[in-house]
N, C-alpha and C positions, 0 to 999 in steps of 0.2 A: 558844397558843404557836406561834412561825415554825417550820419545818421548815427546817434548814441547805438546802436550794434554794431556800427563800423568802426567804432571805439572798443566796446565792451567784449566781444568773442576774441578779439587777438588775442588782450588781454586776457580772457581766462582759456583760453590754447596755449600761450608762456606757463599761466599759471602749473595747467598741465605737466611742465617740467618739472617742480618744483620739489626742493628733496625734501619738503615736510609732506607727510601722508593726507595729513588733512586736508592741508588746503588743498592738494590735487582731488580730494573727498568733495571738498564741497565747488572747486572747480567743476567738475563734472558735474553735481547736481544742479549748479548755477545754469550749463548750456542746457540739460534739460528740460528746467522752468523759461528757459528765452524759447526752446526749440516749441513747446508745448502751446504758446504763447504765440510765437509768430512761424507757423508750420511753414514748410517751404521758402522761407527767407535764405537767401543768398547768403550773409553772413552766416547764418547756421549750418547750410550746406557747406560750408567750407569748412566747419568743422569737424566734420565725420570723421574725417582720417587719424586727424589726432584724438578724437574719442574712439576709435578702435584700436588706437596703440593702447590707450588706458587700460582697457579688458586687458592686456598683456600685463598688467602693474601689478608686484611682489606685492604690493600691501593689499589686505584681503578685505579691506573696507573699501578701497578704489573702484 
């Protein structure tokens, strides 16, 4: 059985993509209230990469 973060981080890693600003805004902020929450969690850990592409993002709010 998933654990609602083996749901929820995918989902906001796609989110990640997404060509509205905001939501990749509050995509990011959403993995760092999970990351803060549950520190060293596997689902979070696999998030890094695509929150280190984010720092690369045109929008200046990202």
């Amino acid at each position: 059985m998933q654990t609602k973060l083996e749901d929820e981080i995918p989902a906001l890693i796609n989110a990640l993509k997404n060509n509205n600003e905001y939501v990749r805004k509050r995509a990011v902020e959403a993995i760092g209230k999970i990351a803060e929450a549950n520190p060293g969690n596997k689902e979070v850990l696999e998030a890094i990469p695509a929150l280190i592409t984010a720092l690369k993002d045109k929008g200046w709010s990202v």
